[in-house]
Structures are given as C-alpha cells and as structure tokens.
C-alpha positions as CSV (number, residue, x, y, z in Angstrom):
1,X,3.1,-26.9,9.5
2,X,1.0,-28.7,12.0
3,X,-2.0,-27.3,13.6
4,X,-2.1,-26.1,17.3
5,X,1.5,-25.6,16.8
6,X,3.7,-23.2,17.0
7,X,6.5,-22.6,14.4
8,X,9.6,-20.3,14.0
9,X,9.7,-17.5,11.3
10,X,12.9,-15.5,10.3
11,X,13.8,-12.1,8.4
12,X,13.8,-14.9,5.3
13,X,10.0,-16.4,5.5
14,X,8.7,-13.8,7.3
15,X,6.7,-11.8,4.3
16,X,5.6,-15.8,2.9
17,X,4.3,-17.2,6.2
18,X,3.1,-14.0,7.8
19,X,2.3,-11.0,5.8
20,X,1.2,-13.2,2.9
21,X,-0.9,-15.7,5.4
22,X,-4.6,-15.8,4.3
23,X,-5.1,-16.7,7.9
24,X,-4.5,-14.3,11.0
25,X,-0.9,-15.0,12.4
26,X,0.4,-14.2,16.1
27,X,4.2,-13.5,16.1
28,X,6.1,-13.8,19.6
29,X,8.9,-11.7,19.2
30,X,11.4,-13.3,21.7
31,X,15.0,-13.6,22.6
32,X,16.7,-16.4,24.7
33,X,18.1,-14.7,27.6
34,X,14.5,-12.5,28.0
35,X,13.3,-13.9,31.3
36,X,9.8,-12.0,30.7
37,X,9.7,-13.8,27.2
38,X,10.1,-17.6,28.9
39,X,7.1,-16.2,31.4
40,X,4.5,-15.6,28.1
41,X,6.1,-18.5,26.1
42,X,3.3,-20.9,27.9
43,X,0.6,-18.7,27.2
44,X,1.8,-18.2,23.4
45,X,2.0,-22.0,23.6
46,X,-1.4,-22.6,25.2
47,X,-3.2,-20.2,22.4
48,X,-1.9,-22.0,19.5
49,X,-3.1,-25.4,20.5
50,X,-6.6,-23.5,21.6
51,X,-7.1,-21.2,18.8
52,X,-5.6,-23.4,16.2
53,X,-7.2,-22.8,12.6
54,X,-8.3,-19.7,13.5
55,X,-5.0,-18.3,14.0
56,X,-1.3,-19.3,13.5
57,X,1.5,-18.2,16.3
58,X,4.7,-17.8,15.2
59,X,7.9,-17.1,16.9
60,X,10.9,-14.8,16.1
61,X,14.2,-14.9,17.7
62,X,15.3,-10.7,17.7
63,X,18.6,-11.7,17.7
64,X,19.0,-13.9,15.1
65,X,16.3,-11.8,13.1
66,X,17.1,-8.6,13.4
67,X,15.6,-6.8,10.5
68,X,12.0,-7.8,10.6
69,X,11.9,-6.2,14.6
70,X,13.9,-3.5,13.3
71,X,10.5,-2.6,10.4
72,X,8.3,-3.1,12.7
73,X,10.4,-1.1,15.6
74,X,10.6,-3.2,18.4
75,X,12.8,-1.9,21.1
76,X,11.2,-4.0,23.9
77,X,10.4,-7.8,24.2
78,X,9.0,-9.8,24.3
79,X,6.4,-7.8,21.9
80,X,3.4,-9.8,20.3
81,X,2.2,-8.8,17.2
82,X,-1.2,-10.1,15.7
83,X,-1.1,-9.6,11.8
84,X,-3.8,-10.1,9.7
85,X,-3.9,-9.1,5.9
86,X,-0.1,-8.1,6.0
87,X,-1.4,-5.3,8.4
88,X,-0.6,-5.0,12.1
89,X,-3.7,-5.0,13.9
90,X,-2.8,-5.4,18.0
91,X,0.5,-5.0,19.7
92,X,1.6,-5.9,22.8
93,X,4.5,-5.1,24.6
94,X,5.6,-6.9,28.4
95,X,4.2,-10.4,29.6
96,X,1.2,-9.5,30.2
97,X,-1.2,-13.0,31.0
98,X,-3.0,-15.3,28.5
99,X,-6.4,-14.1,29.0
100,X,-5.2,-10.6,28.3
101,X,-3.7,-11.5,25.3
102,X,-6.8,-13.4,24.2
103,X,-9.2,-10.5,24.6
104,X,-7.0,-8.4,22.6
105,X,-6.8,-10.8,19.6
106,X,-10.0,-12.5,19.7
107,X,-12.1,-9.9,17.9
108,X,-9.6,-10.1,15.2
109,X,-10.1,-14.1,14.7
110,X,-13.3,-14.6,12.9
C-alpha cells in the first residue's frame, strides 16, 4: 500500500489491515449515493497524504460491506472510525470539517 494514500477495505481484509494494523488506521465508512460522504471524502483524502506514517485511512463501501458496519453498528454515514490496537478509540458520525476530524484523532497518533 503506498503511503499518503488511501486504500479500500472490505468485510474480507478488514480484521488483517485494520484491527491487526500495528499502526493507527482511519476507516471512512462511505456509500456512493451519500452526498454528505462525497463532502468529507476530500478531507479523508487530504489527512492521508498529511498524516501519512502516522496513520493509515481506509475506506469501506456499507453497501458492498455490510457486516463489518453492521459489528460496529453503523446506522448513519458517512461515520469515521479511528482504530488503534483493534480497539475503537474516536467515532464520528456527519461531515463534519477536516480540522475537526484532525483534533479528534490527533491525540491518538503518536
């Protein structure tokens, strides 16, 4: 996976290249026709290429994934999850903007 990139999990790679990542990982959880997820897709975009090696974003499409947002009970998108250790350690739900984001997750990215 390059760096500053982001890159696209499923229900299938999800435990590997999330819950089992040594580093922090940023999942987008997203669907196609979600106008509010095309609004934070820059912003997801924009923190991977600024925060890259300290933290790895990742996006999910709900509807073609639908058990890992179904664990993790998602019922609104888009939702950003910032896991780290397997565990869930911020959630956000909405678009809210980038800087918001970033002060959320940035005491989690040591």
């Amino acid at each position: 996976m390059a760096e500053g990139k982001t890159f696209d999990v499923t229900d299938d790679t999800f435990e590997t290249e999330v819950l089992n990542s040594p580093t922090p990982v940023l999942v987008d959880f997203w669907a196609d026709w979600c106008g509010p997820c095309r609004m934070v897709a820059p912003s997801v975009k924009a923190i991977a290429e600024e925060y890259a090696g300290k933290v790895r974003v990742a996006k999910m499409d709900v509807d073609d994934n639908p058990a890992t947002p179904g664990r993790y009970a998602i019922v609104g998108i888009p939702t950003i999850m910032l896991f780290k250790n397997g565990q869930v350690v911020e959630r956000i739900t909405g678009a809210w903007p980038k800087d918001r984001i970033v002060a959320k997750i940035l005491p989690h990215l040591n």
